[in-house]
N, C-alpha and C positions, 0 to 999 in steps of 0.2 A: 297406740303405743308401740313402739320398737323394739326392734331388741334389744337389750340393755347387756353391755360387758359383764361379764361375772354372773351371768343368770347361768343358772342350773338346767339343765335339759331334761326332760322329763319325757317317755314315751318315747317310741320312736323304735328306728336302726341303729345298732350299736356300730361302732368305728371300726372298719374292717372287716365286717359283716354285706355280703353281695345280694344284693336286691335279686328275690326268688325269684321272681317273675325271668329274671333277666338269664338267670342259671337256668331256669327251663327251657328258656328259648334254644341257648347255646348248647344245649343236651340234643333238644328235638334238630337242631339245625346241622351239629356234627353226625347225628345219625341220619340222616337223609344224604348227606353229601359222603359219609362213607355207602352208602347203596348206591350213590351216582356214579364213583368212584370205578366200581366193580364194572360199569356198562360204558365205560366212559370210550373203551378202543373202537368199539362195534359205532355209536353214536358218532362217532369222530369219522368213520370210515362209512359212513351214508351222508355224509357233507357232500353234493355233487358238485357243489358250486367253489372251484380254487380259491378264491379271493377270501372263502368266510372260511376256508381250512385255514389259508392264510394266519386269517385276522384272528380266528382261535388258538393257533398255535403260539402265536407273538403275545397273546391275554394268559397264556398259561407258563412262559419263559420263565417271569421272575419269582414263579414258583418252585423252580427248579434250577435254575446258576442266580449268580449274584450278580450284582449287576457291577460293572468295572467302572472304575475310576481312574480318572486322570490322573498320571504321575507325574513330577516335572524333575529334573534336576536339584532344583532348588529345596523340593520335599528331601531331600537325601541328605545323610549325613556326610562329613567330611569321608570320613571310614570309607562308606561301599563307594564313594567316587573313588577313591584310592585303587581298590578292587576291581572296579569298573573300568577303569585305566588300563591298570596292569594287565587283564584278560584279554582286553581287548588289542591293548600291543601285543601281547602274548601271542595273541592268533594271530593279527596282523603278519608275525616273524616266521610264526612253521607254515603260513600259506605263501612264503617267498622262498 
């Protein structure tokens, strides 16, 4: 037999309630990566090999800037093309 609509729940995790197991993990796992965290310059500076300073550096980026997006014109309101105009003639006129 199935589940049936309108059955009553009985037992269990309540809604909104995070599965423990899951909260320990992520306890034990932020405190280890803040102890990593501490040795991480030393660790990075015994990389002898460029390519994996490289490849570590580029792995740790989007942890630090965000990452950029494409703008186009067409994303723009009427308004800052207006702005974007005028500035630019603007300069265009005191570089002549």
């Amino acid at each position: 037999m199935g589940f049936e609509k309108g059955h009553i729940k009985y037992g269990g995790r309540q809604r909104g309630v995070k599965n423990t197991t899951s909260r320990e993990l992520k306890s034990v796992l932020g405190d280890f990566i803040a102890e990593q965290l501490e040795s991480l310059p030393s660790t990075f500076n015994s990389i002898s090999n460029p390519e994996k300073r490289l490849e570590l550096l580029l792995k740790m980026l989007p942890f630090v800037l965000p990452k950029a997006q494409e703008i186009t014109l067409e994303m723009l309101p009427e308004s800052k093309l207006d702005f974007l105009v005028e500035t630019l003639t603007n300069e265009e006129k005191r570089e002549n």
